[in-house]
N, C-alpha and C positions, 0 to 999 in steps of 0.2 A: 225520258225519265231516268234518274238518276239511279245504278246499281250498284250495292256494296258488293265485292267480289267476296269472295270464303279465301281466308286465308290457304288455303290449299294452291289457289290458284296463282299466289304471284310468293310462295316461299323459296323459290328459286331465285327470287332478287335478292333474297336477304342474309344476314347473318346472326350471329348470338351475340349482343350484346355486353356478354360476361367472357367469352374466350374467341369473339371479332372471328369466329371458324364458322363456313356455307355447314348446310346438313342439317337446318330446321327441319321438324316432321311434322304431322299432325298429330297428336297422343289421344284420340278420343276426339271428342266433340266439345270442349270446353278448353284447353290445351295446347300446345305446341310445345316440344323438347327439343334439344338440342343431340344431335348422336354424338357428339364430341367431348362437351363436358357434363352433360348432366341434367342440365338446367331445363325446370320448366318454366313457359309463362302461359298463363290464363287470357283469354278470350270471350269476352264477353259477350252477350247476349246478343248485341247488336254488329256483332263481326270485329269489333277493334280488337287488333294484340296488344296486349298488356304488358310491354320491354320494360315498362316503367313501375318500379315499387313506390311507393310515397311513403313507404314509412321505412327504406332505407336509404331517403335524401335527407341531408342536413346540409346549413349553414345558407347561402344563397341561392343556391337551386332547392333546396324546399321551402324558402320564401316566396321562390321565382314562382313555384306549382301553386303556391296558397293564396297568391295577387289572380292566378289566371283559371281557378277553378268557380264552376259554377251551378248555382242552385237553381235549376229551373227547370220546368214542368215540359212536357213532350207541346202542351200548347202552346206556353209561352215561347219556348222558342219558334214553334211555328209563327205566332204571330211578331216574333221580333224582324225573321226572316221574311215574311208575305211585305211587311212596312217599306225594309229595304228595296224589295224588288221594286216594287212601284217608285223611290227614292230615285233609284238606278243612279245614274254619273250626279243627279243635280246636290248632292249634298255638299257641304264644304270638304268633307275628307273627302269624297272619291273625287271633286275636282283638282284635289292635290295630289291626289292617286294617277289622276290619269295621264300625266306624259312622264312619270317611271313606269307604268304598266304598257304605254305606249313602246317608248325604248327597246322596252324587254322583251315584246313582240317581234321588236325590229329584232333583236340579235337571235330570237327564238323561231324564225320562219327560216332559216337558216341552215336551222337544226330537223331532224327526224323527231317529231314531236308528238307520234301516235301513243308515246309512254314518257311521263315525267315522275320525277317524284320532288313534292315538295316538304321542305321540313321547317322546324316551326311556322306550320299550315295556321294554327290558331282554329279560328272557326270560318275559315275557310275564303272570305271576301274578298283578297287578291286573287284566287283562284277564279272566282266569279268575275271578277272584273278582266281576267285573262280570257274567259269565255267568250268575252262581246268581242276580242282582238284576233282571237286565235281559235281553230277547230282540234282544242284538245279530247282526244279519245279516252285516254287513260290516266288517272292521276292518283298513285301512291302519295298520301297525304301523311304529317305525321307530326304530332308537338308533345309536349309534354304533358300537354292537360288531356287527359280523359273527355272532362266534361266539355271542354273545349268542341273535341273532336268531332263529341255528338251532336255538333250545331250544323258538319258540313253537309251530310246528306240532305236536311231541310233545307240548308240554303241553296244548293243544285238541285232541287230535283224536278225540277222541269225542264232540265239540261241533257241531253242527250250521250250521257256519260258514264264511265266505270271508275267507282274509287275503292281504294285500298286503303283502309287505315291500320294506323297501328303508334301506339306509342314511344317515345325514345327519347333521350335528353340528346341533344344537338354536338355533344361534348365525348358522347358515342356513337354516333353516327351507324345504326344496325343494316344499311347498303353495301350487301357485295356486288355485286353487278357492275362494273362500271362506265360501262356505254351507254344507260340511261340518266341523261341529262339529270343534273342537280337544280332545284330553282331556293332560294331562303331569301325571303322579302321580307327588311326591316325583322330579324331574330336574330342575328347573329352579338348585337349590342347588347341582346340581354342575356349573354354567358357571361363567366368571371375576365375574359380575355380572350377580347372577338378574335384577334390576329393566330391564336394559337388552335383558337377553335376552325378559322380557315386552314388554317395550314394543316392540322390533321384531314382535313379533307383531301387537300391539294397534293398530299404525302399519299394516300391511297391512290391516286393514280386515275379520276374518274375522269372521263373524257370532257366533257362540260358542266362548270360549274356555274350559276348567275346568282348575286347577289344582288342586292338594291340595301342600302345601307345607309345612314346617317354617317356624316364626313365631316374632317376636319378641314381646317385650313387654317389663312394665314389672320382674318377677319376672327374667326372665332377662335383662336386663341387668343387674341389681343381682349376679346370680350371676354373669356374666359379667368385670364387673369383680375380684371375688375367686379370678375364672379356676376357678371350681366348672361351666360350661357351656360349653366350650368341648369341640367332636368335630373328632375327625380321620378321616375315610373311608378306607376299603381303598385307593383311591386315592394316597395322601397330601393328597388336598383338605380344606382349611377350610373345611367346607361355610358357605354363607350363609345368613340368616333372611329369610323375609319383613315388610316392612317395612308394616303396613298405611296408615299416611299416604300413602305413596309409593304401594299400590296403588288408593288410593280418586283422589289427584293424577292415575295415570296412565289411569285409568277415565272421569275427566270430561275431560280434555283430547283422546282420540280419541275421544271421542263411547260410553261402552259404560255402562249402567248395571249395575249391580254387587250380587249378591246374597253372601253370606258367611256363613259358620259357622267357629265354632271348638270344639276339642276337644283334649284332654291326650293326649299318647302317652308312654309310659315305654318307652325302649328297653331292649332283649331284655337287651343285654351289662349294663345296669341293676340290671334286674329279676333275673336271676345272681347280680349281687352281693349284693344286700337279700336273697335266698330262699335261698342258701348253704347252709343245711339241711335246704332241703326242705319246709320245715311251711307258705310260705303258698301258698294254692289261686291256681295263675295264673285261673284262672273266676271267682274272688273280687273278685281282684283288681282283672282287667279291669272289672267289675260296678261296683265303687267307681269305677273312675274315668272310666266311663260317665258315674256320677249326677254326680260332681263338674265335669264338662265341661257336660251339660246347666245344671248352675247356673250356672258361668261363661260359659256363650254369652250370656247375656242380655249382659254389659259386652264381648263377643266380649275374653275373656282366655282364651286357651290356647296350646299351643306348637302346636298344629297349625291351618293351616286350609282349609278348601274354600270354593274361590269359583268362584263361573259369572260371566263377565263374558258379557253379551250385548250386541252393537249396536244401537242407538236406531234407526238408521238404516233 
């Protein structure tokens, strides 16, 4: 069964938000301050730290929080999440899910992996689908959305597990600690400027970082130009690609050598359109472009990719 930890217990990972200095407390029972600057944040009901103001974001990150907040009842989510479970790998997304969750096992069995922490967690479904791969113990979860957050308990909790949550825009990054693994599956696209937003990471110095991120190349620039690849997020964000120059650039400059894989994803709304009748087999489908991934990682060309940046150091 799945246990929300009290922030008391893992505020030694963290930091302030507002002056990036260790020295959280607990101020009471509703609270957490900072001994450095000042600052408090509130703690809700349900154990999440509240790093995140929503009425002191403007311009795309409080668009970003208004596309990923959500109105729903302690039953409804329970009954969105029971759906899922019994769904498990067979839906079209988690068959697209499952050989980057794959991968990321492979680079993550590697690692000491009794503590991770994941950021833009969402409501928590890569995590989950980490579970079936991996015998995660602990998982510091964290997004922007509040409401979000309060999906992942429900959806783990028949999981034999400790989570930590807490809010944080991706842009601050509130982890001081740096020998617990970083994981950000598919979030980092949806800041102003993924590569700056890695690279503040990669400039703290944390020992392992894994992404899985939508990629550029040389196919989807050519579509891109004819404006045949261009997505717009629930959001209204333009989501960004990963740039692989820029992340091999940003890899040798803070010191992290760099493992990578690439692979195809066809998105669902996609896959809709092409199958309109029905007749092709999403299981087929995926299957095909498994094989066609595997032969294109050798030249790493595909729109997806997973990388483990580890420190040299």
């Amino acid at each position: 069964m799945a246990t929300v930890l009290q922030p008391a217990d893992y505020l030694h990972h963290l930091a302030c938000p507002h002056c990036a200095a260790p020295g959280l407390q607990v101020d009471g029972a509703g609270s957490i301050r900072c001994d450095g600057c000042g600052s408090r944040y509130p703690v809700s009901e349900d154990g999440i730290i509240e790093f995140v103001d929503p009425t002191a974001l403007s311009g795309q990150v409080a668009d970003e929080l208004q596309g990923n907040t959500y109105n729903l009842s302690s039953e409804r989510i329970a009954a969105i999440m029971a759906a899922e479970r019994v769904a498990g790998w067979r839906t079209y997304y988690a068959r697209q899910r499952r050989r980057s969750m794959q991968q990321l096992a492979q680079y993550m069995q590697e690692l000491p992996v009794a503590e991770i922490v994941s950021l833009g967690t969402g409501s928590g479904r890569e995590i989950a689908y980490l579970m079936d791969l991996l015998p995660l113990r602990t998982v510091y979860c964290s997004d922007l959305s509040l409401t979000a957050l309060r999906m992942v308990p429900e959806r783990l909790k028949d999981a034999d597990i400790q989570l930590g949550l807490f809010t944080s825009d991706l842009g601050r990054c509130p982890l001081w600690s740096r020998d617990v693994p970083i994981l950000v599956v598919a979030a980092l696209h949806h800041t102003e400027d993924m590569h700056a937003t890695l690279e503040r990471l990669l400039a703290h110095g944390y020992h392992d970082v894994l992404v899985v991120e939508p990629t550029s190349n040389a196919l989807l620039q050519l579509l891109a130009r004819r404006g045949l690849a261009h997505r717009v997020e629930y959001s209204g964000l333009h989501p960004g690609r990963l740039n692989h120059k820029a992340l091999r650039a940003m890899a040798q400059q803070h010191g992290y050598r760099l493992s990578l894989t690439t692979l195809w994803v066809f998105p669902e709304d996609y896959f809709r359109r092409l199958n309109s009748r029905g007749r092709l087999s999403p299981q087929v489908f995926c299957a095909a472009l498994d094989a066609f991934s595997m032969a294109t990682n050798t030249i790493k060309l595909g729109n997806f990719s997973v990388a483990h940046l580890q420190h040299a150091g």
